[in-house]
C-alpha positions as MATLAB code, in Angstrom:
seq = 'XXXXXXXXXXXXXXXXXXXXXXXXXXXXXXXXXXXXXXXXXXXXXXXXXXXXXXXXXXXXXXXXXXXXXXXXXXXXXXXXXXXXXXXXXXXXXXXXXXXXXXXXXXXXXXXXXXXXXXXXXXXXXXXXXXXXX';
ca = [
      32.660   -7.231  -14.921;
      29.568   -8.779  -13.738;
      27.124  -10.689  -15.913;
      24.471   -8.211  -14.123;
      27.085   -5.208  -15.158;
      26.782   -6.757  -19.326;
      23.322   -7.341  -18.859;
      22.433   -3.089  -17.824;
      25.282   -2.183  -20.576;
      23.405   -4.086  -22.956;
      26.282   -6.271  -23.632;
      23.940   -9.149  -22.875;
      20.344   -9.286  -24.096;
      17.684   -8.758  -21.526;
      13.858   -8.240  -21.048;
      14.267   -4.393  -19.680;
      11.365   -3.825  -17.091;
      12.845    0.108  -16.050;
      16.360    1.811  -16.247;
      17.943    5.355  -15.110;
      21.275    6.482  -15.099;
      21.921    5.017  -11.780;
      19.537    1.734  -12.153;
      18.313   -0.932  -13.999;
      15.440   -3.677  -13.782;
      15.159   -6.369  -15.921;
      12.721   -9.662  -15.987;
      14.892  -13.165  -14.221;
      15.088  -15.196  -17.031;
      14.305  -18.562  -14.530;
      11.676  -16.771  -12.328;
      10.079  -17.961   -9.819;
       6.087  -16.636  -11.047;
       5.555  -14.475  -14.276;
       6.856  -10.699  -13.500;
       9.650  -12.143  -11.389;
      12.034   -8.990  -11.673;
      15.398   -8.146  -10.888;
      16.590   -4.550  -10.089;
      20.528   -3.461   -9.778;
      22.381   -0.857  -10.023;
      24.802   -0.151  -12.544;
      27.531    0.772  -10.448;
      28.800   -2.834   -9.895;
      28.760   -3.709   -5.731;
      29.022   -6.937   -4.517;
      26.746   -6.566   -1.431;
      23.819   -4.246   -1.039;
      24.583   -3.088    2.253;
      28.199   -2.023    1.129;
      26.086    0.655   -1.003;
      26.409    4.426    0.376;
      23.143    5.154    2.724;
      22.032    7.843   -0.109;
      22.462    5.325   -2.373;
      20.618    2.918   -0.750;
      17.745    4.732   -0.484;
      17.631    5.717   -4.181;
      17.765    1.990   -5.013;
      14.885    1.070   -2.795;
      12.548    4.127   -4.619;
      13.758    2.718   -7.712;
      12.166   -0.926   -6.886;
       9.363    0.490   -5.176;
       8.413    2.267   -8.511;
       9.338   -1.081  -10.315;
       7.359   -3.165   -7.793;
       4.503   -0.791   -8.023;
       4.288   -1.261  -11.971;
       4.984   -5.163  -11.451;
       1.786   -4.761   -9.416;
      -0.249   -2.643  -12.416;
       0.942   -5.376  -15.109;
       0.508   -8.998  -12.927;
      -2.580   -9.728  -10.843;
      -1.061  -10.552   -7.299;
      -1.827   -9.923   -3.894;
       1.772   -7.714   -3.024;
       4.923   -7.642   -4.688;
       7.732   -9.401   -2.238;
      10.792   -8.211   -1.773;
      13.813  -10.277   -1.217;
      17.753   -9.596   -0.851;
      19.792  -12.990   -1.406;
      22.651  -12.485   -3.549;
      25.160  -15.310   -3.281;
      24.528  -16.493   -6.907;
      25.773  -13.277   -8.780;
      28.450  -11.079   -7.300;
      26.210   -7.757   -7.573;
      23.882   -6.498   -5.537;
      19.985   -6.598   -6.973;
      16.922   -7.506   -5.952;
      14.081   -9.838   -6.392;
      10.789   -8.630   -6.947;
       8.276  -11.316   -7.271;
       4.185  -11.023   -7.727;
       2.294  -13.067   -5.082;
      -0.743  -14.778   -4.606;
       0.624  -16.196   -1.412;
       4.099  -16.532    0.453;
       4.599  -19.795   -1.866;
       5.518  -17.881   -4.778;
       8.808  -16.380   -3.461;
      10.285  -19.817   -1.789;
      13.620  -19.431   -4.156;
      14.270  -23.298   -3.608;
      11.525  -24.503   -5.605;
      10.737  -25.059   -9.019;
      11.324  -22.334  -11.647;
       8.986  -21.394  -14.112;
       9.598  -20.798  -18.175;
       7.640  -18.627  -20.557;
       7.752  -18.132  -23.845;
      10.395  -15.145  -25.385;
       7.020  -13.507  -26.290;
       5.168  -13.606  -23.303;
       8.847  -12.244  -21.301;
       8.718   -9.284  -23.899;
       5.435   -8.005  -23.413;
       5.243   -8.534  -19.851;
       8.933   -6.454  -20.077;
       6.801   -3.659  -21.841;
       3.788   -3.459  -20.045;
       5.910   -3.061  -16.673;
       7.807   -0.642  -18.429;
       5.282    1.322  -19.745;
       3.685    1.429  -15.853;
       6.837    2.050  -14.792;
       7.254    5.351  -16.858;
       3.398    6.726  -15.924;
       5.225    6.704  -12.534;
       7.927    9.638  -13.148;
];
């Protein structure tokens, strides 16, 4: 089992930005800008482009929906999108506010906010999130 499959199960504490049954989005605890999310899906897959087509498709609504509450909750420009996943064995991905293509270079520095600050930002996107169903 992942660390991404404990994290949706709830076997590991996270800041949940939006769930269903078939998804889950959660804040990266070493983002790169504040509202740096992460979405998965619950069924674990290594590789996002081993996932069905159907399936694919659902999980790119899903962060769509996510990104679009991201972009309700944290002043930015757009939400970027990016697909790396060679640090975790499961398929998610990023979803990062930007002011400009700086904030999603994945190399640099990572930023840390208080437990706090993660929660509420968790709730607002959440909250946006569910105005969106």
């Amino acid at each position: 089992m992942t660390i991404f499959s404990k994290i949706a199960q709830g076997e590991i504490p996270s800041y949940c930005c939006a769930q269903t049954d078939e998804f889950y989005a959660f804040l990266d605890i070493n983002p790169l800008v504040k509202g740096h999310t992460l979405c998965i899906p619950r069924r674990e897959v290594d590789y996002i482009f081993d996932m069905e087509d159907d399936e694919i498709a659902r999980f790119q609504q899903f962060a769509k929906h996510v990104a679009l509450a991201i972009k309700k909750v944290c002043p930015c420009i757009k939400v970027g999108e990016a697909v790396l996943g060679l640090e975790v064995p499961h398929a998610h991905i990023h979803l990062v506010p930007m002011q400009s293509e700086h904030d999603m270079q994945f190399g640099g520095p990572k930023k840390s906010f208080p437990a706090e600050e993660m929660q509420q930002v968790a709730d607002a996107i959440r909250n946006e999130f569910e105005k969106l169903k």
